[in-house]
C-alpha positions as CSV (number, residue, x, y, z in Angstrom):
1,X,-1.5,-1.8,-0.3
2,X,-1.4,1.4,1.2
3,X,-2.1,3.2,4.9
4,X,-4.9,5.8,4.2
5,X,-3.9,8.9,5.0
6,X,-6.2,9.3,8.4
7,X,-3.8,6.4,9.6
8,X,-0.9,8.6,9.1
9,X,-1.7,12.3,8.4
10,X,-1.2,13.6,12.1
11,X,2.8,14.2,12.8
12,X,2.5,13.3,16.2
13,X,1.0,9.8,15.7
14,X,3.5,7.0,14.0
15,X,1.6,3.8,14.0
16,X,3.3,1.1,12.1
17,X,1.0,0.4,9.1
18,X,0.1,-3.4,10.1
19,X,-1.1,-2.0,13.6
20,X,-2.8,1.1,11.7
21,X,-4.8,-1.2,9.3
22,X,-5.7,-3.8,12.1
23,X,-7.3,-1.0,14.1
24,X,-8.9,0.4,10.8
25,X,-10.4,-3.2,9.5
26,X,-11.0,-4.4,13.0
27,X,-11.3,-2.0,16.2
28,X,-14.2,0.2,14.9
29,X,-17.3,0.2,17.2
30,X,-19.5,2.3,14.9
31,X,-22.0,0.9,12.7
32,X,-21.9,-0.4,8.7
33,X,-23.0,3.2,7.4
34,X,-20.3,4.7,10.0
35,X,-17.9,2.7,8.4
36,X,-18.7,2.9,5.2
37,X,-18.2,6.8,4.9
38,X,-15.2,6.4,7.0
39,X,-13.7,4.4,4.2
40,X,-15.2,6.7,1.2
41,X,-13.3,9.2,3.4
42,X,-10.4,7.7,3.1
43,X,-10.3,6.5,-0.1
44,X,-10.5,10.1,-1.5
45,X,-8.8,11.9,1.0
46,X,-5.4,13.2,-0.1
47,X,-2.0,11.3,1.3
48,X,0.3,12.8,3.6
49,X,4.0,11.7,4.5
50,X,6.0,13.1,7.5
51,X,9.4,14.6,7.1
52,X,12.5,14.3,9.6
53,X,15.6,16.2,7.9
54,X,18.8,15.6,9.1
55,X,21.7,17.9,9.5
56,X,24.8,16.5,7.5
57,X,27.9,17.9,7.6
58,X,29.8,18.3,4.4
59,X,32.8,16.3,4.9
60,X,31.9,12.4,4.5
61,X,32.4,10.2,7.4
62,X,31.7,6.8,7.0
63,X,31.0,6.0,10.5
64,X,27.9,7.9,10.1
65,X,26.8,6.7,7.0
66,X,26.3,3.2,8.4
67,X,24.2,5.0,11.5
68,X,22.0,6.7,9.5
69,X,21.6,3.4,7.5
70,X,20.6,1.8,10.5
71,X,18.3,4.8,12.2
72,X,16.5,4.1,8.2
73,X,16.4,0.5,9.1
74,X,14.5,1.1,12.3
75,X,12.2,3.3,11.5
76,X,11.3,0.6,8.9
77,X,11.3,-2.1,11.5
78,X,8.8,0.1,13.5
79,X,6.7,-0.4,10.6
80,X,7.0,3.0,8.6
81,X,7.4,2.9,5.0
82,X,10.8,5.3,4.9
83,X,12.4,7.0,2.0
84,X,16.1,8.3,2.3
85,X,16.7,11.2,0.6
86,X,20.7,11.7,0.2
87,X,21.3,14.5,-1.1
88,X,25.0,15.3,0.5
89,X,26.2,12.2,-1.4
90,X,26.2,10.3,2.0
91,X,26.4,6.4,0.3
92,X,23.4,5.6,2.2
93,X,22.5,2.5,-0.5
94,X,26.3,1.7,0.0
95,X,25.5,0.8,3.2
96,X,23.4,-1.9,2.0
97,X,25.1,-3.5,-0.6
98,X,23.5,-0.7,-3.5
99,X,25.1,0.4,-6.3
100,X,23.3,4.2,-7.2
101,X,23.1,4.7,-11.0
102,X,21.2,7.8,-11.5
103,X,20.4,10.8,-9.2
104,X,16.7,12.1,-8.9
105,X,17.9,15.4,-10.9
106,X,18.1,12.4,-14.2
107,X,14.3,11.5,-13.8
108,X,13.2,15.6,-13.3
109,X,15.0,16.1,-16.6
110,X,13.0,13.8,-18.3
111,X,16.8,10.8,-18.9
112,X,15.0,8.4,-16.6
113,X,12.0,7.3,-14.9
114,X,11.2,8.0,-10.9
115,X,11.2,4.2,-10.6
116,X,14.8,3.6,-11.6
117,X,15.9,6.1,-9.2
118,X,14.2,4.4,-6.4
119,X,16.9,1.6,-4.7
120,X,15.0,-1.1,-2.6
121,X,17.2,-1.4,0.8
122,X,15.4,-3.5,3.1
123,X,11.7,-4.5,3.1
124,X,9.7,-1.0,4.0
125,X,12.8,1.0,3.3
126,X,14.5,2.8,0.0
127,X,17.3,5.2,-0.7
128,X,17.0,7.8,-3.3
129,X,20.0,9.7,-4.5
130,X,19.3,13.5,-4.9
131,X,22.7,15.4,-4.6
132,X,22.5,16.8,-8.5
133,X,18.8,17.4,-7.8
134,X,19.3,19.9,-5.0
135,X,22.8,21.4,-6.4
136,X,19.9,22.2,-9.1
137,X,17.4,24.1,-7.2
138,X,18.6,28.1,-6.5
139,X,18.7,28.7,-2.5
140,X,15.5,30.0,-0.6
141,X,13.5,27.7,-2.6
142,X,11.1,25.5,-0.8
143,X,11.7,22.1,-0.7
144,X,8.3,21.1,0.5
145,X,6.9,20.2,-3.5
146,X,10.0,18.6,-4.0
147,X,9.7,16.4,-0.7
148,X,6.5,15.6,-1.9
149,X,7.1,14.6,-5.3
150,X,10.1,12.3,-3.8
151,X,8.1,10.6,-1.5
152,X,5.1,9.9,-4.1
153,X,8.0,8.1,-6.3
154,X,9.1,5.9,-3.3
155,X,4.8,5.2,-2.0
156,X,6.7,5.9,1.9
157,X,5.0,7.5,5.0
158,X,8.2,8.9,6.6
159,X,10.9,10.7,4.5
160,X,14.3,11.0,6.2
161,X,16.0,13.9,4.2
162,X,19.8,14.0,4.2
163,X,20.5,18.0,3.9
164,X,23.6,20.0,4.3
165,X,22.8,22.9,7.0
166,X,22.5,25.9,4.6
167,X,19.6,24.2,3.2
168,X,17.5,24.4,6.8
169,X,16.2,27.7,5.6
170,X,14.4,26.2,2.7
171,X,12.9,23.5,5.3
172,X,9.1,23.6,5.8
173,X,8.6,23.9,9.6
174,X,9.3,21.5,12.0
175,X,12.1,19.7,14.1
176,X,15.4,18.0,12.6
177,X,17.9,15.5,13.6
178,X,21.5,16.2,14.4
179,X,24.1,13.1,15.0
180,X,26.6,14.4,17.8
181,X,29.6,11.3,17.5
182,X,31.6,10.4,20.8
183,X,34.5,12.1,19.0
184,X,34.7,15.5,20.8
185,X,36.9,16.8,17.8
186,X,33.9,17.0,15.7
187,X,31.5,19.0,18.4
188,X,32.7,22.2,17.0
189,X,31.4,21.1,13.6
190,X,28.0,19.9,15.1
191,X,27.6,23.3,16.6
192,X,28.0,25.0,13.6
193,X,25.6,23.3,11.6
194,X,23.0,23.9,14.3
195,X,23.6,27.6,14.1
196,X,23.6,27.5,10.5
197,X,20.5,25.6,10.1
198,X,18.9,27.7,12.5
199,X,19.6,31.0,11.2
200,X,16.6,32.7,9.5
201,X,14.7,29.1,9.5
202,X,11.5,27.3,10.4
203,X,13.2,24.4,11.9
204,X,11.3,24.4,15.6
205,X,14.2,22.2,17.6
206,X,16.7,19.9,16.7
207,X,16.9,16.4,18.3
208,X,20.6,15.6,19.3
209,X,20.7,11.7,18.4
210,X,24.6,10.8,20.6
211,X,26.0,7.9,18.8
212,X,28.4,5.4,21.0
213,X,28.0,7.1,24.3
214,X,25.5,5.8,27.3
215,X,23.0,8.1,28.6
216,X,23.9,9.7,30.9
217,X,26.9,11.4,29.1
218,X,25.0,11.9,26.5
219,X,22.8,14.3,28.5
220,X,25.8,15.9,30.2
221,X,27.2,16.8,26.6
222,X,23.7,18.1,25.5
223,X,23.8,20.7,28.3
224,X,27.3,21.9,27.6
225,X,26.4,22.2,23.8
226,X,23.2,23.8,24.6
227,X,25.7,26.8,26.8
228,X,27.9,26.7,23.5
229,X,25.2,27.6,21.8
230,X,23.9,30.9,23.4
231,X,22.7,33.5,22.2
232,X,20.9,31.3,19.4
233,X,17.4,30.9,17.7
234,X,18.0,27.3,17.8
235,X,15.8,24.8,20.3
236,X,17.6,21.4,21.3
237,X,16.3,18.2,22.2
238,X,18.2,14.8,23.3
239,X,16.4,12.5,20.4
240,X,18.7,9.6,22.3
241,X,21.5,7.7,22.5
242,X,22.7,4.6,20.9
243,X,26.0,2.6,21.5
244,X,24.8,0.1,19.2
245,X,22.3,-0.1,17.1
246,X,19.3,-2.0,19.3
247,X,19.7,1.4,21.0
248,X,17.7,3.4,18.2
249,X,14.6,1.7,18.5
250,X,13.5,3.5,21.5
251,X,14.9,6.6,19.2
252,X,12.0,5.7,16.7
253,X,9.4,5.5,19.7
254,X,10.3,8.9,21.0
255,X,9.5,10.0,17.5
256,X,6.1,9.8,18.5
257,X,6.3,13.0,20.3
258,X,8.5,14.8,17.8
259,X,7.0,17.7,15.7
260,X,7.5,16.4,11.9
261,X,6.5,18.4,9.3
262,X,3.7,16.6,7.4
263,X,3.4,17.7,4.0
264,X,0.4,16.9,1.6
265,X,1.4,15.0,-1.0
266,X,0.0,15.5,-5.6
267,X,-3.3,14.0,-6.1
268,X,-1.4,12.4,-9.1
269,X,1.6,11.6,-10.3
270,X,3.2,8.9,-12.7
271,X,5.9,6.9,-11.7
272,X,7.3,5.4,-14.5
C-alpha cells in the first residue's frame, strides 16, 4: 500500500506514512461526500517523491559509507520509504550484507528488469546501484526524469542520491547534503566539492551533516568553513551532528524544514 501523493507531495512536510494514513483514514472532520472526493482526488492525482542529493567525494572512504548507510536507515525508521541512489560506487548495499549484481544503466538498456536492480536493505529502505547509468548520461543533462524513473522502480517517497560534485549542475533545485568528517585533513576536500557543486547550479544551500564531533564544534567548524568559503554562490546550513548514529534521528526531524526538491513522478511505468 501506498501514501497518496497529498500525504507527501509538499517538500517541507515529511510525515512517516503510518502517521500520514492514520490522519487520512481517521482525523478528517468533513463529511462522507468531503471525503469521498478527497480520496477520488487522491487516487488520480499524480505521485511525487522528494530528493536529498548528497555530495560524494571521489575517493572511497569506508567510514562514510557505513554513515550514509545509517542516515538511509533513519530516514526509513522515521517512516519514509527511501531509495539510495549510488552512483559514485559508494558500496552502500555492502553496508548491509548486499551483494550488487547489475547497475541501473543494465535495466535502461533493456539486459535486465528495474526489479532486479532494486536491493532490499532494511524494511522501508533499498539501494540501487547507478554508477554506469550516470557515466552514461552526457553532462548538463537533467537528472530530474531520471530521479523520477528511479524512484518509480523502488515505489519510495524520499530518494537520497549519491552524486559526485560536478553533477550539482544537472541537480533540479533545491538543498543537498554534505558529510564534513572529524578528520580536518579532509576539510579541504569538503570545501571543494561545495564550490564545485555550487558553481553555475540550482542547488539553494547545502546542509553540513559533522560526523563524530559534538555540537558545539560542529558549529564552530561550520563558521570557519563558511569564511573558507568566500566569495561563493554557495548557502550553508548545519544539517547536524552525530557521534553515533542515535544522533541522526534528530537529523531526519530537521529535514522537515529543509527545501527538497519534489519531483513529479510518470503516470506509468513497468517494473518488471
Amino acid at each position: 500500500m501506498h501514501a497518496s501523493a497529498s500525504s507527501f507531495a509538499a517538500p517541507l512536510i515529511l510525515l512517516p506514512f503510518d502517521a500520514a494514513t492514520r490522519a487520512a483514514t481517521h482525523g478528517s472532520t468533513h463529511g462522507p461526500a468531503q471525503d469521498q472526493a478527497a480520496g477520488l482526488r487522491a487516487l488520480f492525482a499524480r505521485p511525487c517523491v522528494r530528493v536529498l542529493p548528497v555530495i560524494v567525494p571521489s575517493e572511497h572512504d569506508q567510514t562514510r559509507t557505513v554513515w550514509l548507510a545509517k542516515l538511509a536507515e533513519a530516514f526509513a525508521r522515521h517512516g519514509e520509504r527511501t531509495l539510495v541512489l549510488d552512483t559514485v560506487r559508494a558500496q552502500v548495499g555492502a553496508a548491509f550484507g548486499l551483494r550488487a549484481r547489475h547497475d541501473l544503466e543494465h535495466a535502461l538498456t533493456g539486459q535486465c528488469s528495474l526489479a532486479a536492480v532494486t536491493l532490499d536493505a532494511a524494511p522501508g529502505l533499498c539501494v540501487m546501484p547507478a554508477a554506469r547509468a550516470l557515466e552514461a548520461l552526457p553532462e548538463r543533462t537533467p537528472l530530474a526524469p531520471w530521479l523520477a524513473r528511479a524512484a518509480t522502480a523502488a515505489g519510495c517517497d524520499l530518494v537520497l542520491a549519491l552524486l559526485p560534485a560536478a553533477r550539482g549542475r544537472d541537480l533540479p533545485a533545491g538543498d543537498a547534503l554534505v558529510f564534513v568528517p572529524a578528520d580536518r585533513h579532509q576539510l579541504a576536500a569538503v570545501l571543494a566539492d561545495v564550490q564545485v557543486a555550487a558553481s553555475d547550479s540550482e542547488i539553494t544551500g547545502f546542509r553540513l551533516l559533522f560526523v563524530g564531533l559534538e555540537p558545539a564544534p560542529a558549529l564552530t567548524l561550520a563558521a570557519r568553513l563558511a569564511v573558507k568559503l568566500r566569495p561563493s554562490q554557495a548557502t550553508l546550513h548545519v544539517a547536524g551532528a552525530a557521534r553515533v548514529a542515535r544522533d541522526l534521528a534528530s537529523v531526519v526531524r530537521a529535514a522537515a524544514g529543509w527545501n527538497l526538491a519534489s519531483l513529479t513522478l510518470p503516470e506509468r511505468e513497468m517494473v518488471g
